[in-house]
C-alpha positions in Angstrom: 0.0 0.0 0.0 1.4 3.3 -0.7 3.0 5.4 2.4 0.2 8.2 1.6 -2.7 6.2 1.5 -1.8 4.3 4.8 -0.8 7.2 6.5 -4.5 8.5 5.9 -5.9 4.8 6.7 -3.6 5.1 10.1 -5.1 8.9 10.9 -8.7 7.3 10.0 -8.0 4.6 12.3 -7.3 6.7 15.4 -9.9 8.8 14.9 -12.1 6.6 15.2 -11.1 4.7 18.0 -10.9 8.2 19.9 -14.8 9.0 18.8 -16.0 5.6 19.6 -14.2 6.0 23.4 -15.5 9.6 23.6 -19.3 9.1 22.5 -19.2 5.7 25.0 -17.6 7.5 27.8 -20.7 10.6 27.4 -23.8 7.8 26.8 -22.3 6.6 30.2 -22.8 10.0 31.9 -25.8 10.8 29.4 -27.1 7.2 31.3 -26.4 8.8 34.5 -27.9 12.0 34.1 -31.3 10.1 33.3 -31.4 10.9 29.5 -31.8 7.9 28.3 -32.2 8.6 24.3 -29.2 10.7 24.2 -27.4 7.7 25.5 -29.1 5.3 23.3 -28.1 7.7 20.7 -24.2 8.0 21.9 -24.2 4.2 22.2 -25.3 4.1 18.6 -22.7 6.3 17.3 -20.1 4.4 19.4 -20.7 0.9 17.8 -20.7 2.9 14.0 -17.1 4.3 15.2 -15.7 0.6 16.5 -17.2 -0.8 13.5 -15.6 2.0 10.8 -12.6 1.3 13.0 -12.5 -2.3 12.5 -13.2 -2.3 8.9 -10.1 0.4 8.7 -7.7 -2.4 10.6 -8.7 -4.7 7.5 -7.3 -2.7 4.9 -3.9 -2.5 7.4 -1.8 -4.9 7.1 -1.5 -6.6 10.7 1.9 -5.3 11.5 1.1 -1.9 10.6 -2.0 -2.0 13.0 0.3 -4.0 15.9 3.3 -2.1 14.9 1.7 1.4 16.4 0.3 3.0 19.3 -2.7 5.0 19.3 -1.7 8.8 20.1 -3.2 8.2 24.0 -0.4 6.5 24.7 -1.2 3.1 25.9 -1.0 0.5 23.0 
């Protein structure tokens, strides 16, 4: 794969692994706060992230996706 286009991939990647653990972490406090179709509706956007994230790992090769750490930090 060319270094531009996985670069891009990469970028797409973390993105949306930091939306899906943002829009989880607010339907958690939207739960909380008694609104429960603003957390239905977080929770919704949540799994579209994790799954726009997965389906961005399968056009990675593994070692690319293994190889780095998401900008948080932690691997």
């Amino acid at each position: 794969m060319d270094d531009r286009i996985e670069t891009l991939e990469f970028a797409r990647l973390e993105r949306a692994e930091y939306i899906e653990r943002m829009t989880q972490e607010l339907s958690r406090l939207a739960a909380g706060a008694n609104l429960p179709m603003l957390a239905y509706l977080l929770e919704m956007a949540a799994e579209e992230a994790a799954a726009l994230r997965e389906s961005a790992k399968v056009r990675l090769a593994p070692e690319e996706v293994l190889g780095r750490a998401p900008r948080g930090g932690a691997p």
